[in-house]
C-alpha positions as CSV (number, residue, x, y, z in Angstrom):
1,X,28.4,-203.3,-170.4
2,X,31.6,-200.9,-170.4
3,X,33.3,-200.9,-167.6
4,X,33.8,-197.0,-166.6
5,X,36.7,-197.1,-165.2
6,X,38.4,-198.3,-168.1
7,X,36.3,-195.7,-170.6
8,X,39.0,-194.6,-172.9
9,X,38.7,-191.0,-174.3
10,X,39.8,-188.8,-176.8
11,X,39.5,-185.0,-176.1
12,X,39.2,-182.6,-178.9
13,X,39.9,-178.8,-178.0
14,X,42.6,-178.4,-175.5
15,X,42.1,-174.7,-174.5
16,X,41.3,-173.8,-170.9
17,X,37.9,-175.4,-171.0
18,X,39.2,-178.4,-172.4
19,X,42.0,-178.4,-170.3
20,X,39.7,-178.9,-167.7
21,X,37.0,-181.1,-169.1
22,X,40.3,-183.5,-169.5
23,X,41.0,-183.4,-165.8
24,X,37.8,-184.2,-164.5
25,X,37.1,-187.3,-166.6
26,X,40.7,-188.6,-165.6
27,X,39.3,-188.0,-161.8
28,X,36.2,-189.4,-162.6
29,X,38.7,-192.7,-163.6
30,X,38.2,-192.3,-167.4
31,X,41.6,-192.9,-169.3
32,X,42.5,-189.6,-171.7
33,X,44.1,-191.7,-174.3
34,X,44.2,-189.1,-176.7
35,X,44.4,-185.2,-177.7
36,X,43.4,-182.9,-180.9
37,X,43.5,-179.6,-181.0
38,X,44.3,-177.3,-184.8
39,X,46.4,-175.3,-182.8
40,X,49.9,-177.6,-182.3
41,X,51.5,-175.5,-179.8
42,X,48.7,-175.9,-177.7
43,X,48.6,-179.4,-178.2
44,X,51.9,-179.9,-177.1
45,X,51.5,-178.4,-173.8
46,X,48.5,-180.4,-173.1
47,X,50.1,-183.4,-174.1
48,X,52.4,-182.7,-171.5
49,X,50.6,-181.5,-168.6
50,X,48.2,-184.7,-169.2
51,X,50.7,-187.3,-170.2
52,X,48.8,-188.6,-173.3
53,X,50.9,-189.9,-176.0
54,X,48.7,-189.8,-178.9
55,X,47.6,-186.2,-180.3
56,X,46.7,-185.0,-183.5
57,X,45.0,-182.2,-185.0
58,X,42.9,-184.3,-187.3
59,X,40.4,-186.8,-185.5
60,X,39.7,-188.7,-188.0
61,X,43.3,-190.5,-188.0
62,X,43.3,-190.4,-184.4
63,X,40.1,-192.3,-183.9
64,X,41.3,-194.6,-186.3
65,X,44.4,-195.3,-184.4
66,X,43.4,-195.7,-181.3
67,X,39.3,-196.8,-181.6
68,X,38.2,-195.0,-178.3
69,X,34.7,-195.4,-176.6
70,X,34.1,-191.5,-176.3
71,X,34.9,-188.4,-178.0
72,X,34.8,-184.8,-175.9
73,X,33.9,-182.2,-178.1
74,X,35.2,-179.0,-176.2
75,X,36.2,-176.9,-179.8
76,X,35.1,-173.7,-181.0
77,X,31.2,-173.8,-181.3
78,X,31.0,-173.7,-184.9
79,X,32.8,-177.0,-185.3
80,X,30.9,-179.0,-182.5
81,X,28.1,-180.6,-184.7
82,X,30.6,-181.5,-187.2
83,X,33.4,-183.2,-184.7
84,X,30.0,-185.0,-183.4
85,X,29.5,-186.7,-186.3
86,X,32.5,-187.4,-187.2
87,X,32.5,-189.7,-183.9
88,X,29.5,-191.4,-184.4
89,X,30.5,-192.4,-187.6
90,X,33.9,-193.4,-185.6
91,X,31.8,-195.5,-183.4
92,X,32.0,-193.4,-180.3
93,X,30.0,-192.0,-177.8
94,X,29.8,-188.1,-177.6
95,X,30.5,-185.1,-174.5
96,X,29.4,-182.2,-176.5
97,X,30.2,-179.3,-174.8
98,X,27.0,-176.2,-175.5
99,X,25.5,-175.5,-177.6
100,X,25.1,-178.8,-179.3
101,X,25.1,-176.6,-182.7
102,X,24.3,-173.7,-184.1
103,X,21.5,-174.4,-186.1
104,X,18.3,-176.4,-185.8
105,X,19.2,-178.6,-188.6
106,X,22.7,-179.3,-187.5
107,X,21.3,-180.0,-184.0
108,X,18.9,-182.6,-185.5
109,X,21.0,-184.2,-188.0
110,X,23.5,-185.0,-184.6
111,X,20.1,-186.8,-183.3
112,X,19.7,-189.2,-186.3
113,X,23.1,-189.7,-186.5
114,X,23.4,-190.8,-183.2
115,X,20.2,-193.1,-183.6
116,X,21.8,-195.0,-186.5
117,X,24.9,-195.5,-184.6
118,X,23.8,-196.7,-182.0
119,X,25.6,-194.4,-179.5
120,X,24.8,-191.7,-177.2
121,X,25.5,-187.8,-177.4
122,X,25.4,-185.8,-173.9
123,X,25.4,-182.5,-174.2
124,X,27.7,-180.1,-171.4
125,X,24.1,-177.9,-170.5
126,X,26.0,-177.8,-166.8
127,X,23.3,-175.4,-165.6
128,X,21.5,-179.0,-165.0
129,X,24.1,-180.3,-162.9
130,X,24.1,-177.3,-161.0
131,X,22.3,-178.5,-157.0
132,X,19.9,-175.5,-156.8
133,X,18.0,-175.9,-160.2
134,X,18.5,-179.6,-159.4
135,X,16.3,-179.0,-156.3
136,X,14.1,-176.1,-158.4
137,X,13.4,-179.6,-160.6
138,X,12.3,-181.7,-157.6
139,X,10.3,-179.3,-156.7
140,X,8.5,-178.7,-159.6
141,X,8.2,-182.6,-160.3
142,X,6.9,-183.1,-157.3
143,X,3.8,-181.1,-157.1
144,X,4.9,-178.5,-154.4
145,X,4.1,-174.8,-156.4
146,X,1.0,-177.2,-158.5
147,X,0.5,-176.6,-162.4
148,X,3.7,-174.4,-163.9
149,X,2.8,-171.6,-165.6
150,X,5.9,-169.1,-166.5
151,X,9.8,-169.1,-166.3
152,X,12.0,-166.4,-165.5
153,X,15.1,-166.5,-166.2
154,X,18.4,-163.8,-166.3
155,X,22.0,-164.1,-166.5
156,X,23.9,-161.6,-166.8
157,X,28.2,-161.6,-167.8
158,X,30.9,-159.3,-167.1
159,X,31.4,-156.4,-169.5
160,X,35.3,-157.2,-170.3
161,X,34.1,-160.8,-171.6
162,X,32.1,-159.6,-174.4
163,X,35.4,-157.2,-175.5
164,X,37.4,-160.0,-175.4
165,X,35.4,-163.2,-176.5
166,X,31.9,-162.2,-176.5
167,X,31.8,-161.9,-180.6
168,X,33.2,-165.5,-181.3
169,X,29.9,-166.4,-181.4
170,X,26.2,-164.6,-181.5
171,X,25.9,-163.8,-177.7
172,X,22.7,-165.9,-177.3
173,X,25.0,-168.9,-178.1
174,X,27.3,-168.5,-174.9
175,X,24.9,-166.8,-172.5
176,X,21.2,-167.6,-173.0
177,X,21.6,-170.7,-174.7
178,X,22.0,-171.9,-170.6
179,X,18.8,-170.3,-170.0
180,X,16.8,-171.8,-173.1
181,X,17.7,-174.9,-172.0
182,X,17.0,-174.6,-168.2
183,X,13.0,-173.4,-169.5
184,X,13.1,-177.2,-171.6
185,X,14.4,-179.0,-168.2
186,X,11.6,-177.5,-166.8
187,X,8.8,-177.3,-169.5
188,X,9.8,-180.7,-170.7
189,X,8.3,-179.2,-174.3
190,X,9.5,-177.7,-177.4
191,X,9.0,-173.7,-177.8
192,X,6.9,-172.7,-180.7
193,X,6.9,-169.2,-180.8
194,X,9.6,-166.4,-179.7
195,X,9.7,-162.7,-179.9
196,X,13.2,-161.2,-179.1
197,X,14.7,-157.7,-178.5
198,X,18.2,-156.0,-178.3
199,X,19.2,-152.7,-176.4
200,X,20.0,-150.5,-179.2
201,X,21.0,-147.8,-176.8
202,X,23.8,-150.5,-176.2
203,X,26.0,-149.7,-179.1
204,X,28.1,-151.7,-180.3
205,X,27.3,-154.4,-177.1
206,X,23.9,-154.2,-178.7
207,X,23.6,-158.0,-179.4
208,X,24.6,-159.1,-176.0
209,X,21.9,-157.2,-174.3
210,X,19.0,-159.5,-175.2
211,X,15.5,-159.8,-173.8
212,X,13.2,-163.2,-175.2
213,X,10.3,-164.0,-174.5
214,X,9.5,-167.9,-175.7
215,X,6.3,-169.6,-175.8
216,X,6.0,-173.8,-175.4
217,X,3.7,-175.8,-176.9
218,X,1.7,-176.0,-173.4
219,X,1.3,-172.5,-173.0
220,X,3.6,-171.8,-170.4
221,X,6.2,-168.8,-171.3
222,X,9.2,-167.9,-170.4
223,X,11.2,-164.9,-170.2
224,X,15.0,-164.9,-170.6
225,X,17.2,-161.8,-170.3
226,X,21.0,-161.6,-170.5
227,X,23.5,-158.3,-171.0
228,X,27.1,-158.4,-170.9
229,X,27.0,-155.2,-169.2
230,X,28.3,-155.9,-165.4
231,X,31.4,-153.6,-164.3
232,X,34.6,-154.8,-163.4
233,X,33.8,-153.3,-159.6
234,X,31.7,-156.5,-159.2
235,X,33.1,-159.4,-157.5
236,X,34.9,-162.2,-159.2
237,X,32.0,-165.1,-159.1
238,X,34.4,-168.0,-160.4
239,X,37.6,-168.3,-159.1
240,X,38.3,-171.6,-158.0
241,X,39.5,-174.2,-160.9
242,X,39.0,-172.5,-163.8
243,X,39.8,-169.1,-163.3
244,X,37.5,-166.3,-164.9
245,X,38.7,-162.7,-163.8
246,X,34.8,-161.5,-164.1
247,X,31.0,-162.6,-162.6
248,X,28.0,-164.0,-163.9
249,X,24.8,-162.6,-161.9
250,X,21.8,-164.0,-162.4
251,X,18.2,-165.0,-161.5
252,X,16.1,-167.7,-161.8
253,X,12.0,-168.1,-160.9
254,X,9.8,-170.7,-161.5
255,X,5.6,-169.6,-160.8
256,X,3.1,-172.2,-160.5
257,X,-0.2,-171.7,-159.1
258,X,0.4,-173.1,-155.8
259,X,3.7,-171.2,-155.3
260,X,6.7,-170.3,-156.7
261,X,10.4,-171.1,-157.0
262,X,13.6,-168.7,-156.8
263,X,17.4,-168.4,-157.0
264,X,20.2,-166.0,-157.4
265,X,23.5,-167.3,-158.8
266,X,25.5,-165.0,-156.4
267,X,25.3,-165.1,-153.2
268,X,26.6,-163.8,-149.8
269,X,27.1,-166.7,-148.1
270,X,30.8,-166.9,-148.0
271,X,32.4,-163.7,-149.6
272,X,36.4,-163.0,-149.1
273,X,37.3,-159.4,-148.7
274,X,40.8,-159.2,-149.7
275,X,43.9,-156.6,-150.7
276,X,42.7,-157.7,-154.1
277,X,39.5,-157.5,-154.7
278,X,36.0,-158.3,-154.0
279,X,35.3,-162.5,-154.3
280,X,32.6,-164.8,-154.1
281,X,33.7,-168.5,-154.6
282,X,32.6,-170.5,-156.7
283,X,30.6,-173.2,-155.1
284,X,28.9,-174.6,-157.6
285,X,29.8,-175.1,-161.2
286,X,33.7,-176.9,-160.8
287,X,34.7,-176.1,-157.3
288,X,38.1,-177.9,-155.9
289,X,37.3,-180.2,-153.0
290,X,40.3,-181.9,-151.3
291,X,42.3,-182.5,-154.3
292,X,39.9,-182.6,-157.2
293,X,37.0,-180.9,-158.6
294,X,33.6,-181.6,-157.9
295,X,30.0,-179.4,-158.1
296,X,27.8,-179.5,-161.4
297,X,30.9,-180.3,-163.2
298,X,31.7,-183.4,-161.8
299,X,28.3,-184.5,-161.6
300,X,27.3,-183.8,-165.3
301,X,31.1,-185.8,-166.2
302,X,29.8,-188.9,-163.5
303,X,26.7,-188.7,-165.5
304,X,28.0,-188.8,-169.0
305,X,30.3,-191.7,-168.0
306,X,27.6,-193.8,-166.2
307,X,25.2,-193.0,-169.7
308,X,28.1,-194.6,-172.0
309,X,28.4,-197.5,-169.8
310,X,25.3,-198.6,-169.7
311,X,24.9,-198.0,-166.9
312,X,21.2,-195.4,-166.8
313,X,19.3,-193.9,-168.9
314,X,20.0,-190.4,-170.6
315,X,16.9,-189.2,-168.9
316,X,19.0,-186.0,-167.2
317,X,20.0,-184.4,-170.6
318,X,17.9,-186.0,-173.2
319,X,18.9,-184.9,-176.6
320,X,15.4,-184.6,-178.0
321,X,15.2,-181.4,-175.3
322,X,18.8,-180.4,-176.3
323,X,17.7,-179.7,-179.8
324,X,14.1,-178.2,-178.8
325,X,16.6,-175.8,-176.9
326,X,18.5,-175.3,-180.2
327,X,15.9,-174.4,-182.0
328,X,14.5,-172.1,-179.9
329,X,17.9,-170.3,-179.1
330,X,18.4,-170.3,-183.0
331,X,14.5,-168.8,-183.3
332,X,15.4,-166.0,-180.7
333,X,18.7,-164.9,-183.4
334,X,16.6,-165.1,-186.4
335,X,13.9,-162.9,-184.4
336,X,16.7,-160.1,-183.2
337,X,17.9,-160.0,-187.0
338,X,14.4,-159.5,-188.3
339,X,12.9,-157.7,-185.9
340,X,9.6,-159.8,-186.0
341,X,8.0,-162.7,-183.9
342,X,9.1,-166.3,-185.1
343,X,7.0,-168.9,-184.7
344,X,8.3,-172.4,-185.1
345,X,6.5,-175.9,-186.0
346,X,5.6,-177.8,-182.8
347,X,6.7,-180.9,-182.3
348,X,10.2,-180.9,-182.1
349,X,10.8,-181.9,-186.1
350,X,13.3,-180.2,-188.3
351,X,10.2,-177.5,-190.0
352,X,11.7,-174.6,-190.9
353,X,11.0,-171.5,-188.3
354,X,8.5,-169.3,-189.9
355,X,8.2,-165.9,-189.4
């Protein structure tokens, strides 16, 4: 068994994210022993603020080199199935930041890649992590709101992210892709059918004003909405350790016959009114306690770590449910681009979605 305390890991992507992902494993008493990044500027700097000798902007050689237990895949999302499997090959466990991939296949071919090698992939789905929808979970496991029978989900982002970032990526890949995968953590099924709109009257924000509506294989549905619409009047929702001039307001319900479940993601219990602006802290996601950050973040790292070691099961973020949520998120594009339902083989295989 590994001891975690002496994991040794290699970080690829070293913007702020990563920055930050690199951080919280060294709290968590991992040992960054290495750094890759395309851009070498950045790399430098990180190199620096981190003390980590060994960078590169290939991983290849640098797993080579140094033979690490676990890679952190915090890149650009288009690269993140491909890093993955360059790892397992490497021998290495995998922290894949979301989404796993961008396509169904990709997301699957990271599952049997894995398998073969023996090692485990944990995807970053921090929403998780996150203590209320932790508690939603107990709830719902438990029996208190009986026999679930539909999801509601909505998260919405601030206007100025999609101008600035919000086209890296098809919106449904940064924002509901959170969503999707909350409606697996709770369904604990693969979706087989999804009908998905956009808000035309949006313009050009069209594709980030998204309403889906996904069907699982046990009949329960679930709705998820997302706009990047919210005005910069709003108050910033994450300052703390990473921080996002912006807010992220959201909702989340869970209906069973018996009762139901419900949560905002802002809320008024602590608000500072300053010369500056309007803020709620962020108490959830990476807040800073004492002198390092804790919240989802630091749970979902502890997690990860405690997974590679040996030390539990991956029963919080199995990967099977990871790529169910790939596949659906990948279903709700292909359904906004054609304008139809898709429908998708149950099971959780690698069938091509029909339409």
């Amino acid at each position: 068994m590994m001891d975690p305390q002496g994991m040794r890991v290699v970080v690829v992507g070293v913007g702020r994210f990563g920055a930050l992902h690199a951080r919280v494993w060294a709290e968590a008493g991992a040992r960054v022993v290495g750094l890759c990044d395309v851009d070498e500027t950045r790399l430098r700097e990180a190199a620096e603020q981190f003390s980590v000798e060994s960078v590169g902007t290939e991983l290849s050689p640098l797993l080579d080199r140094l033979r690490p237990d676990a890679v952190l895949v915090v890149s650009d999302e288009d690269s993140h199935a491909e890093i993955c499997v360059v790892a397992l090959e490497a021998g290495c466990h995998v922290f894949v930041e979301k989404p796993l991939a961008l396509s169904s296949a990709d997301a699957w071919r990271v599952h049997t890649e894995a398998a073969n090698a023996g090692r485990h992939v944990v995807a970053g789905q921090i929403s998780r992590f996150a203590a209320p929808y932790a508690r939603m979970q107990n709830s719902l496991r438990s029996g208190r709101i009986g026999q679930l029978c539909a999801l509601r989900l909505r998260r919405d982002f601030s206007r100025e992210w999609f101008l600035s970032f919000g086209d890296r990526v098809h919106p449904v890949w940064e924002s509901c892709i959170h969503d999707i995968d909350l409606a697996v953590s709770f369904v604990q099924r693969p979706v087989v059918r999804v009908f998905a709109m956009q808000s035309e009257a949006a313009l050009e924000a069209a594709p980030s004003v998204v309403t889906a509506l996904l069907e699982f294989d046990n009949g329960v549905t679930a709705t998820v909405e997302s706009a990047w619409l919210v005005p910069g009047s709003a108050p910033q929702t994450l300052a703390g350790a990473l921080e996002l001039s912006g807010a992220i307001v959201g909702e989340a319900e869970v209906l069973g016959l018996e009762g139901m479940l419900r949560q905002r993601l802002v809320s008024d219990g602590l608000v500072e009114w300053t010369n500056s602006g309007t803020f709620v802290p962020d108490l959830s996601l990476w807040p800073e306690e004492d002198t390092s950050i804790g919240g989802a973040l630091r749970r979902e790292v502890d997690y990860a770590i405690a997974v590679f070691a040996g030390r539990r099961q991956p029963d919080r973020v199995p990967l099977k449910e990871v790529c169910w949520g790939v596949e659906a998120a990948e279903a709700v594009v292909t359904s906004l681009r054609r304008r139809a339902p898709v429908e998708l083989s149950s099971g959780g295989g690698v069938d091509e979605i029909r339409s």
